[in-house]
Each structure stands twice: as structure tokens, then as C-alpha cells.
C-alpha positions in Angstrom: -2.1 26.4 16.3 -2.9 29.6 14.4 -3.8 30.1 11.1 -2.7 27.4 8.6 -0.4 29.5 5.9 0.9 28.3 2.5 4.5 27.1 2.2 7.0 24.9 0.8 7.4 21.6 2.3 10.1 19.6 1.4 10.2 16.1 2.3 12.6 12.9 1.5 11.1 9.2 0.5 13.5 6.4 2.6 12.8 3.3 1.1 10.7 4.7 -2.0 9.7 2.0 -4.1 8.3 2.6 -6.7 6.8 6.1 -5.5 3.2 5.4 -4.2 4.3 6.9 -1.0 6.1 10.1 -2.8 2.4 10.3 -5.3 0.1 10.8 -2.6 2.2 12.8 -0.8 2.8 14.9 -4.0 -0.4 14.9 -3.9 -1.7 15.4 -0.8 1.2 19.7 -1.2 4.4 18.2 -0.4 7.4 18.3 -2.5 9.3 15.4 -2.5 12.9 16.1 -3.0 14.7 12.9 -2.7 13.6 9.3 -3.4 16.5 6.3 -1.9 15.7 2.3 -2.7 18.3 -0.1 -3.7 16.3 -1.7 -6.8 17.0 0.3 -9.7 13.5 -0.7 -11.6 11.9 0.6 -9.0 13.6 3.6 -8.9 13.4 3.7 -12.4 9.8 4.1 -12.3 10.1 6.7 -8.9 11.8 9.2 -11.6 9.2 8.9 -14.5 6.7 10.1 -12.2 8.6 12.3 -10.0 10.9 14.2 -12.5 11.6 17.0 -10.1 13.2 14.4 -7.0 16.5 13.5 -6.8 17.1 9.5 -6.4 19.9 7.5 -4.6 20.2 4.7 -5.8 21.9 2.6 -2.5 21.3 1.3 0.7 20.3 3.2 3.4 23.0 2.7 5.5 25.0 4.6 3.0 22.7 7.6 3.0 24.1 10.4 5.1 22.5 13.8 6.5 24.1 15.7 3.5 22.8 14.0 1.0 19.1 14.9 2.0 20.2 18.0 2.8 21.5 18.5 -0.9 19.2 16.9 -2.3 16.5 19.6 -0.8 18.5 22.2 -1.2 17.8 23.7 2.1 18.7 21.8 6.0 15.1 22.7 7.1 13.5 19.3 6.1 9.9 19.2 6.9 9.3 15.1 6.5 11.4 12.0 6.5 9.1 9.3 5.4 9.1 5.8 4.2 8.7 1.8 5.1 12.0 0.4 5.5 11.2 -3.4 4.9 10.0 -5.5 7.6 8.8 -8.6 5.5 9.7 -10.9 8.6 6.7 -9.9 10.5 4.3 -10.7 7.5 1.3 -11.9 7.9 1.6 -13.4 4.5 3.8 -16.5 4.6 6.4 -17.5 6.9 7.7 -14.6 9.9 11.5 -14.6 10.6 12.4 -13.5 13.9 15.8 -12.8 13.0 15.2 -11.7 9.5 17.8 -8.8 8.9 15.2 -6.5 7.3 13.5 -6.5 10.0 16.0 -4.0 11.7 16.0 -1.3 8.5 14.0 0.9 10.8 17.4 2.0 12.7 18.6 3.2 9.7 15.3 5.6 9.3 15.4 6.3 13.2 19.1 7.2 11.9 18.2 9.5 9.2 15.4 11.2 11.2 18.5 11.4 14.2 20.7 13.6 11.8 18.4 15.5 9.9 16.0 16.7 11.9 13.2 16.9 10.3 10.0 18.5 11.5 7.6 15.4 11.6 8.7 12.0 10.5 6.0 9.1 8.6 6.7 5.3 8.8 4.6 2.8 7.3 4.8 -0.5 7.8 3.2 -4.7 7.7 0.0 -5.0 10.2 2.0 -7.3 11.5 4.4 -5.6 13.3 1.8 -4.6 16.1 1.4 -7.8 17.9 4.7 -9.7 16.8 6.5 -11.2 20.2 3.6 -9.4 22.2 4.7 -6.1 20.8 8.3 -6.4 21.6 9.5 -4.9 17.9 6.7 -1.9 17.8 7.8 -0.8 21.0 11.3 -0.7 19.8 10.8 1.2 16.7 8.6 3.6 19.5 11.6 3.9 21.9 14.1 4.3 19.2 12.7 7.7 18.5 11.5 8.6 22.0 15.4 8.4 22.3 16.4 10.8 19.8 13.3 13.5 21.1 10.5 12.4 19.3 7.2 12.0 20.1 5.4 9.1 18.3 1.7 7.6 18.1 1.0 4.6 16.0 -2.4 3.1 14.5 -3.1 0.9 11.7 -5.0 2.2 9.3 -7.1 0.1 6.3 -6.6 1.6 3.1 -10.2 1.1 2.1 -11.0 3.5 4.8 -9.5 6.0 3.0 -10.8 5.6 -0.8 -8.8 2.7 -1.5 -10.3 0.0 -2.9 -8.2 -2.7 -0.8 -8.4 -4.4 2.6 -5.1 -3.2 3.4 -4.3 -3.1 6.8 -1.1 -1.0 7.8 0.6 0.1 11.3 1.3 3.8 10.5 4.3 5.8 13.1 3.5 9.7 12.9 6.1 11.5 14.9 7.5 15.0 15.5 10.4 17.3 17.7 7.9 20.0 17.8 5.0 21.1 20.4 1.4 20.4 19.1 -1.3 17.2 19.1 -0.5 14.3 17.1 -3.3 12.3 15.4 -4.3 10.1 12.8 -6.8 11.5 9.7 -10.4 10.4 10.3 -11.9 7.6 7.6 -13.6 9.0 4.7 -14.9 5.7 3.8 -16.5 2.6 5.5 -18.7 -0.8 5.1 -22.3 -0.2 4.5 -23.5 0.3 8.2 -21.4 3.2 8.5 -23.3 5.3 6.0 -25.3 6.6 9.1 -22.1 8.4 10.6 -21.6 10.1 7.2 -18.7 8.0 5.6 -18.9 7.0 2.3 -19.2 3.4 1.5 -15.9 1.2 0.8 -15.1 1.6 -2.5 -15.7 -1.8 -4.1 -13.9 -3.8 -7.0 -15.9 -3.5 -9.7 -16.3 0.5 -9.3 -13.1 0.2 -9.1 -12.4 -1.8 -12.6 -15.2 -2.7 -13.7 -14.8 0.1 -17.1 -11.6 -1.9 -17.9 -12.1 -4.8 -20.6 -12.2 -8.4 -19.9 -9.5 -9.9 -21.4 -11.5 -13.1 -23.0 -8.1 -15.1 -23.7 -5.8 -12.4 -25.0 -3.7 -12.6 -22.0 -0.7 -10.4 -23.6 -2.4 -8.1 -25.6 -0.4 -4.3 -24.8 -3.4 -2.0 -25.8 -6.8 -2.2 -24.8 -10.0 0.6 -25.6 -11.6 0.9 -22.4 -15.0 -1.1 -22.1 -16.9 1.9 -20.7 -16.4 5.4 -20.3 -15.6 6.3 -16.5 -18.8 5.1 -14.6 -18.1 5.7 -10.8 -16.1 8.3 -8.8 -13.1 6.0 -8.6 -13.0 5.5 -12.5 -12.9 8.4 -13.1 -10.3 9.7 -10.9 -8.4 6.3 -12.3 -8.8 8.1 -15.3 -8.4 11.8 -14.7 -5.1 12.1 -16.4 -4.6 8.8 -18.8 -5.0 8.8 -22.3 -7.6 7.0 -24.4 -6.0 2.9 -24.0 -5.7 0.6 -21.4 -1.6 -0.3 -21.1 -0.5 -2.8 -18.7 -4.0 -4.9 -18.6 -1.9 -8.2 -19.0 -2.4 -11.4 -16.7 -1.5 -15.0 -16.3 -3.7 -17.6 -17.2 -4.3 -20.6 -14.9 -2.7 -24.0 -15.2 -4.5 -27.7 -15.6 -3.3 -28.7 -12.1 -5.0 -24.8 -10.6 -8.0 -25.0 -12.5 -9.0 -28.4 -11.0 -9.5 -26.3 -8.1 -10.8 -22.9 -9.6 -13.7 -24.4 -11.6 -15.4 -25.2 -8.3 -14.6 -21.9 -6.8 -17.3 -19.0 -7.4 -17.3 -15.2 -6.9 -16.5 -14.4 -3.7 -15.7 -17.7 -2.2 -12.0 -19.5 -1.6 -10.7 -22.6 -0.9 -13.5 -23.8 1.9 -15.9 -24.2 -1.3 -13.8 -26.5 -3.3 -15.2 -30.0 -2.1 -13.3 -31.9 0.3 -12.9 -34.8 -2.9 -11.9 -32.1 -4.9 -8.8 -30.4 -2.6 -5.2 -31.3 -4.1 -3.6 -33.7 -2.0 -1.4 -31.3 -0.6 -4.2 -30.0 1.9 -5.4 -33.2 3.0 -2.0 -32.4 5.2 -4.1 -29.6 6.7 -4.5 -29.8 10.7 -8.3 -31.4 12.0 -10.5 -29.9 13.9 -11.9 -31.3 17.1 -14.5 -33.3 15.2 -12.0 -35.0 13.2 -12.7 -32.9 9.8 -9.8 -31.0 7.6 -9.7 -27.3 9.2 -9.1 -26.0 5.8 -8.1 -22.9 7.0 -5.7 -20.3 4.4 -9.1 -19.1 3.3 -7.6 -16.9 0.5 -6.0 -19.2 -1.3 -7.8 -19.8 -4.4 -10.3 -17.2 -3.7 -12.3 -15.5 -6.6 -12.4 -11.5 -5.5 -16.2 -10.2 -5.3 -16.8 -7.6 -7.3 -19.0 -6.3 -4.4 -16.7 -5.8 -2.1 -13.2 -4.0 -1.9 -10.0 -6.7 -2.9 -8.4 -8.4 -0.1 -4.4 -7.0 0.1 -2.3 -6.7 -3.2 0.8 -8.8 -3.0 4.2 -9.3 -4.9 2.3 -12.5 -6.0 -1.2 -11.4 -7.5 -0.1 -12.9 -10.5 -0.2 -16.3 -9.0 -4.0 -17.8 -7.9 -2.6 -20.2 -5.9 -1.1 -18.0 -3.7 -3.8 -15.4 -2.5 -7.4 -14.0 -3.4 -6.3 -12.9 -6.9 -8.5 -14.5 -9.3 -10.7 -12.4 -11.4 -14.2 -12.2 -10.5 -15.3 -13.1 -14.0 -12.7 -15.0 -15.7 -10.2 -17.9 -14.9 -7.3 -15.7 -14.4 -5.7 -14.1 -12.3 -5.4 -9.9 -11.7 -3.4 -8.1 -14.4 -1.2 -5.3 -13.9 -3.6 -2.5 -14.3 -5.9 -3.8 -12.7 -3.8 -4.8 -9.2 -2.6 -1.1 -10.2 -6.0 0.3 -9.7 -7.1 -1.8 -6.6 -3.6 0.1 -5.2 -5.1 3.6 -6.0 -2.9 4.0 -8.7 -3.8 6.1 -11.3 -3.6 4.9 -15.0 -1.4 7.4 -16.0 1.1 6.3 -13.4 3.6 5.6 -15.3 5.4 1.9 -14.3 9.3 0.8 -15.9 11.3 -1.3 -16.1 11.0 -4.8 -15.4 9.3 -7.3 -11.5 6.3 -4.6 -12.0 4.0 -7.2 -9.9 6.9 -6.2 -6.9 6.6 -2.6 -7.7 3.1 -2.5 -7.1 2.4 -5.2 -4.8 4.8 -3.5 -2.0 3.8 0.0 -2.8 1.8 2.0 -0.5 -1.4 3.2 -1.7 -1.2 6.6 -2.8 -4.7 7.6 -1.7 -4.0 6.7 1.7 -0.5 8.4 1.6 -2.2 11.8 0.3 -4.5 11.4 3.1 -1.7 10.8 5.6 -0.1 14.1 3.8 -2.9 15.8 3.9 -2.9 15.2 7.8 0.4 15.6 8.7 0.1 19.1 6.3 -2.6 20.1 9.0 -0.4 19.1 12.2 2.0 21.5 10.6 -0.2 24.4 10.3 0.4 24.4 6.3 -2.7 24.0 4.0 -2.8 20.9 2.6 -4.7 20.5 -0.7 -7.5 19.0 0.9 -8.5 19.6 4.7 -8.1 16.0 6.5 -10.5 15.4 10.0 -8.5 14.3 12.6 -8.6 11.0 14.3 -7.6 9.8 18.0 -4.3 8.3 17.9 -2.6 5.5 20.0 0.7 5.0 21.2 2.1 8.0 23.2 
């Protein structure tokens, strides 16, 4: 491949979001030119952070070739990337076959089909893989096989790569040009894989635990930080915020929730509650063989671990009843800056506008996008910022 040489890289966010994707590839030595997403809050917050990118603010479909080309300024793109929505092969709640968004993707094979770019990066729900025995990954695969690209997938877990979040992901790397296609190697892993040299899973509380507990004041706007930066991950939180906590606002937890909660301790879920105890809406649950509840949707209810990284930030991690989202300490569930940290988001990350739990809940992480970045930097032969290892892929 030669020597790696310095250069600018100009790549285009599909399906931006708020701009975790865009951060970490900011990052990671790309510039990001372009940001498109229909929601306007969203974008809102894609432009205080990324002042330099031009934003669309439409559908997809109505993007054309010369529009990223403008926005760039130049027709030799370097990366297309995004996750074009594919909420109806979640594996949280209900999967819809037929779901429209699950077909957004054609639209990016589209984009990637006009303009060319030198590699393309497409993230999307775990789910995805295995859905009707593959039928939809392999799909999205052919789609830009088609159009002379070659592709591996993988999914990657965020906390792998520094975040502190179970979050597992199917990642799409893809590229028109000659050269080995792989996924970065794991920086981070659980405890047992200290002996291969990784560094252990970041966990919650290094994660948070130097922001204040909230003791009541649910809506308080400013907070002093508890402690100064204490771990590696608090202080990169930190690098570039100022001296208050914004944004550490949460709900509380209603009468009817807290006759479950107040049997639920750190690190345990629903199974815990006793079986005298569960809301009559899972003595519906399904029986086992030996005739007892199967009280499976373990996460419900469940009080994080401060231990261990978070289980995956959702649109709903304001609500305890719908995931593992209640604070480890406190009855209550995550607040903004804190599901903002567990996301890799720094503090000075600047969030507008208004449905900030959506924003953040459907970003992706921006440590593990700098370390995709990073990667894809190094498959280009351009210095990244940081030098990724490289790791087998799948899916040729």
C-alpha cells in the first residue's frame, strides 16, 4: 500500500442524526462536508457542532449526486457514510417485515451509485444480521456488489472500542478500489481479555461516576461536578467542557413503577422482583416446562451496575419501564448527560433543540465511529490521527 501520506478527505453524513457519526469521524482526520436527516432538531444540533458542514435538510430520496458534490466542493468524494433507518429489524420491540424504513438503504446504495466515492460506511441495528435467515443483509451486500463494490460486514460492540455501552452494531465497509478490507481490532474487552493486551471495558461508574447525584432535583439546569475527572474516560468526557454539568436532568419514577423498583437492586432486573410482587401485566408471561412464569424481558426494570458497561442506550432511557435505565443509585431513571456519556459523547457536545432523548438514543457512538475512521483512514493509505490494528472481516 505504500507509505500512508497526509491529505484531505472529504466525506458526506446520509442519515446524520444528530452528528455522532460526523464527531468521530471528525475525529478520527476526516472532514465532513455535508450532513442530510429530515428532523430539523437533529440537524439543528449536527450544525452547532459541525459549523464547517453543509446540511440538507430533506429526505434522501431527494438528495442528488450534485448536491454532495457541491456541498464538498470537489467530485472526488472520499466517504459516503451513514445508517439509513432500519428500526423494523430491532431487537428492541416489535420487527416489521414490511416496515418502509427498512428499505432506506437503496437510497444510500443510490448515493454511493452516483457519486462514487472511494470507500463507503454503513451502520446499522444488530438485528439486521440474522432477520429472515439473512435475507435483508445479503440484500444490502448485493446491492453494492451490483454497482462494483466490494463489501465485508461485522458487528462490532461499542464497548470494544472505549465505549461504555453494550452496543452491538452490524457495520458494511465497502470500496471501488484494489486493497484488503477489514475491520479495526478491539482496544477494549471484559476482564479475561487483559492477558491479550486489551484494556478492560470501560464501565459505568468511570464513566459517570464524577457527575452529581441528583438527590430529588430532577430539573435543576446547572450542576458543579461531584469530583474532578477521576478515570481516563472522565476526563476525555471532560477534555473540552467548561466548569458545570448541563443537561443532567431525569425523570422520576411513578407509584405504580416503584412498586417494582424498590425490590430491584444494582445490577439485577425484573427476574428479582418476587413473583407476588410482578404487576399483573406479566403474570400473562409464557411458562416454562415446569409450569413457572418464564419471566423473560430481563431488562426491563433493571438497575444498571456501576461495574459493568450500560446495556444499549435507547430513544426510551427516560422511561424505567422500558429498558435497563434506572440509575444505579437512585430511583430514577438516566438523565441526559449521563445517557450522553454512556454514548461517548463528550460534555461539550453541544445538543439543541427539542426529543434530545431521540437524538442521543439513535446516535452512533462517536468513539466507535473515530475508530471506524481511523480504520477506514488506514485502508486509504492516509494518516489517520491515531493508527487503528486491523481486524479479520466477514462477508466478502
Amino acid at each position: 500500500m505504500g507509505h500512508p501520506t497526509k491529505r484531505k478527505v472529504t466525506a458526506a453524513d446520509l442519515f446524520c442524526g444528530a452528528g455522532g457519526l460526523s464527531q468521530g469521524l471528525t475525529e478520527a482526520g476526516f472532514h465532513v462536508a455535508l450532513g442530510v436527516d429530515f428532523d430539523a432538531n437533529s440537524l439543528a444540533t449536527f450544525s452547532a457542532n459541525h459549523p464547517t458542514a453543509q446540511v440538507a435538510c430533506r429526505e434522501v430520496e431527494e438528495l442528488t449526486a450534485e448536491d454532495v458534490f457541491s456541498a464538498a466542493g470537489t467530485r472526488d468524494i472520499a466517504l459516503i457514510a451513514g445508517g439509513p433507518s432500519c428500526q423494523g429489524f430491532s431487537t428492541h420491540g416489535k420487527r416489521i417485515q414490511d416496515d418502509p424504513r427498512n428499505y432506506l438503504f437503496r437510497e444510500f446504495v443510490r448515493i454511493v451509485g452516483e457519486t462514487r466515492p472511494r470507500y463507503f460506511l454503513m451502520e446499522n441495528v444488530k438485528g439486521l444480521l440474522a432477520y429472515a435467515a439473512g435475507h435483508y443483509r445479503t440484500l444490502i451486500k448485493n446491492a453494492f456488489e451490483e454497482i462494483g463494490y466490494r463489501v465485508v460486514f461485522q458487528v462490532l460492540c461499542a464497548a470494544d472500542y472505549g465505549v461504555p455501552q453494550l452496543r452491538h452494531r452490524i457495520v458494511f465497509i465497502g470500496t471501488r478500489l484494489d486493497g484488503p478490507l477489514s475491520f479495526p481490532e478491539p482496544t477494549h474487552g471484559p476482564g479475561d481479555s487483559l492477558l491479550i493486551g486489551l484494556k478492560p471495558h470501560v464501565s459505568l461508574w468511570e464513566a459517570i461516576g464524577d457527575l452529581p447525584l441528583l438527590r430529588g432535583a430532577l430539573d435543576r439546569e446547572t450542576w458543579e461536578y461531584a469530583t474532578r475527572p477521576m478515570t481516563e474516560f472522565q476526563k476525555y468526557a471532560r477534555s473540552r467542557a467548561g466548569s458545570t454539568v448541563t443537561l443532567h436532568q431525569a425523570n422520576g419514577i411513578t407509584s405504580k413503577a416503584m412498586q417494582v423498583v424498590k425490590y430491584v437492586k444494582e445490577g439485577q432486573g425484573l427476574r428479582s422482583v418476587p413473583l407476588s410482587k410482578l404487576p399483573e401485566r406479566f403474570h400473562k408471561m409464557r411458562r416454562i416446562k415446569n409450569g413457572h412464569l418464564r419471566r423473560d424481558c430481563t431488562t426491563l426494570y433493571h438497575r444498571l451496575a456501576r461495574t459493568a458497561p450500560a446495556y444499549t442506550i435507547t430513544c426510551f432511557f427516560r422511561n424505567v419501564s422500558s429498558g435497563p435505565f434506572i440509575h444505579p443509585l437512585e430511583d430514577r431513571s438516566l438523565s441526559y448527560r449521563e445517557a450522553a456519556r454512556l454514548m461517548s459523547f463528550r460534555d461539550s457536545f453541544v445538543f439543541k433543540n427539542n426529543s434530545l432523548a431521540r437524538q442521543i438514543g439513535n446516535a452512533v457512538p462517536p468513539l466507535l465511529a473515530k475508530a471506524l475512521g481511523a480504520h477506514v483512514l488506514h485502508l486509504m493509505g492516509v494518516q489517520p490521527h491515531s493508527k487503528p490494528a486491523r481486524r479479520q472481516a466477514t462477508g466478502r
